[in-house]
N, C-alpha and C positions, 0 to 999 in steps of 0.2 A: 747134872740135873736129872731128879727123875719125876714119871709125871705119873699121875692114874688117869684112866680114859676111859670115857663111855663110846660105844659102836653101837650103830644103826644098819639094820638090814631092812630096805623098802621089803624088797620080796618076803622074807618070812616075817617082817612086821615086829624085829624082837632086838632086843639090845643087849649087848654085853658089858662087862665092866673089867677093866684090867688095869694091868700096871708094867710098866717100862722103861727104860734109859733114853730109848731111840723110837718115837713115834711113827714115823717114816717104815722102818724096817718093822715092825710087829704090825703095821697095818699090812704090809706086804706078804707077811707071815699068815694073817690070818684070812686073806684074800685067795691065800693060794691052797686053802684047805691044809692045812698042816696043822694047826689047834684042832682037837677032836669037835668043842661047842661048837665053833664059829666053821668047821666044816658043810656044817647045814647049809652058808652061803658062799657067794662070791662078789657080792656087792658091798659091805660092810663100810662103812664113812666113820670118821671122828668126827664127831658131833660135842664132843664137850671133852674137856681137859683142865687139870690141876699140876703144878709143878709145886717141887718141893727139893728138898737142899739134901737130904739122903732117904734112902732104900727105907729106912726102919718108917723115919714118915708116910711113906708113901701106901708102905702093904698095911699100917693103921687106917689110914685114909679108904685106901680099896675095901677093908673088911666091913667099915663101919657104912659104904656104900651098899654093900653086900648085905650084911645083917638087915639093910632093913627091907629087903626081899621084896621090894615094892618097885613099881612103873612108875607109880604117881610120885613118889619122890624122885624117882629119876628125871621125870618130866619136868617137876618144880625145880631141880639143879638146870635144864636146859633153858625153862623159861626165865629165870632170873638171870642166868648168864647172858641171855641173848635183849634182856632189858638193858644189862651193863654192858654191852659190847666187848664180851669177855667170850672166853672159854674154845 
């Protein structure tokens, strides 16, 4: 399984978007200042996630999150998921 994932940092107020096999282990990655972006913090949370059946899904998935360069769509993936008890 792999999954794409939205990160929240309380302290810088900013979110990331990525993609992974092992959700677990790249949160801890990115916690420990090892990604150059997500160096900025050390608080980082999964805050929303998609799983998908292979890697080619998955980096479509992330870019098309990506392309749309927007918070407020990230926001509306957060609050619809948290309508459905999802994510």
């Amino acid at each position: 399984m792999f999954f794409v994932y939205i990160l929240y940092s309380k302290v810088k107020d900013k979110y990331y978007v990525g993609q992974t096999d092992n959700l677990e282990t790249r949160l801890v990655s990115h916690n420990s200042g090892t990604s150059p972006y997500t160096s900025i913090a050390s608080d980082w949370e999964i805050v929303y996630f998609e799983q998908y059946a292979t890697r080619t899904e998955t980096r479509k998935r992330e870019n098309a999150i990506k392309r749309k360069k927007s918070r407020k769509y990230i926001e509306s993936l957060l609050s619809a998921s948290s309508r459905l008890g999802s994510g």
